[in-house]
C-alpha positions in Angstrom: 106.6 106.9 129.7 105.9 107.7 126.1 103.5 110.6 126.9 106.3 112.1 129.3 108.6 111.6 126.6 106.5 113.2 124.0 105.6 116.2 126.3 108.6 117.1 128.0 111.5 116.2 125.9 109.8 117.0 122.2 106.9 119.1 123.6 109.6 121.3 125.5 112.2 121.3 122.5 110.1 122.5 119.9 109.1 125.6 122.2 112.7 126.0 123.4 113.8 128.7 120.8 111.1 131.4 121.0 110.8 131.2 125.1 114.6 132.0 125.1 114.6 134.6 122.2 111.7 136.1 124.1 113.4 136.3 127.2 117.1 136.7 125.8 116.3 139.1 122.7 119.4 140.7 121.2 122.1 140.1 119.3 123.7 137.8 122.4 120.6 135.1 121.3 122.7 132.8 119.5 125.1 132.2 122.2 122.7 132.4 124.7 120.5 129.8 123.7 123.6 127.7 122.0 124.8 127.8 126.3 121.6 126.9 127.3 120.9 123.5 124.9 124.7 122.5 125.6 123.7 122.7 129.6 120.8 120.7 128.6 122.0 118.1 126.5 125.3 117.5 129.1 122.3 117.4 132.0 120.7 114.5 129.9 123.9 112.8 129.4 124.8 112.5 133.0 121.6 110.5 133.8 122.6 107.3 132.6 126.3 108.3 134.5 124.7 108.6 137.4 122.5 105.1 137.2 125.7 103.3 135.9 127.5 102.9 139.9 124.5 102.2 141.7 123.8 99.6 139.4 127.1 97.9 139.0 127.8 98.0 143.3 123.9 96.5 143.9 123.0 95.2 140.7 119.9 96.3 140.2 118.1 99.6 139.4 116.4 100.1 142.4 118.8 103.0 144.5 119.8 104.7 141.4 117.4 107.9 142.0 119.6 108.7 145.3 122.7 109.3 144.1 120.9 111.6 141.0 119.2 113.5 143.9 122.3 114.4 145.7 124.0 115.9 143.0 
């Protein structure tokens, strides 16, 4: 889990900025990218939303990746 950790979520971060300003170049860039890490950021703030009911109706961790899949 830590090498995941480390390679997508800081790995992916610090490369972020020049993938999008290479893709996205212009003077649109800062709110371009400012869209994209606020979709990003709200995406990795539903996860622990979306384990929270499947937890509290079964009480246990176990069918929490269905419910992520679906939406």
């Amino acid at each position: 889990m830590v090498l995941t950790q480390g390679a997508l979520g800081y790995g992916l971060t610090s490369v972020m900025g020049p993938v999008v300003l290479e893709i996205f170049q212009g003077k649109h860039y800062g709110s371009i990218f400012g869209t994209i890490m606020l979709t990003a950021l709200a995406g990795g703030a539903r996860g622990p939303l979306g384990h929270r009911h499947p937890f509290d109706l079964s009480g246990r961790y176990t069918p929490s990746p269905l419910p992520l899949a679906s939406w």
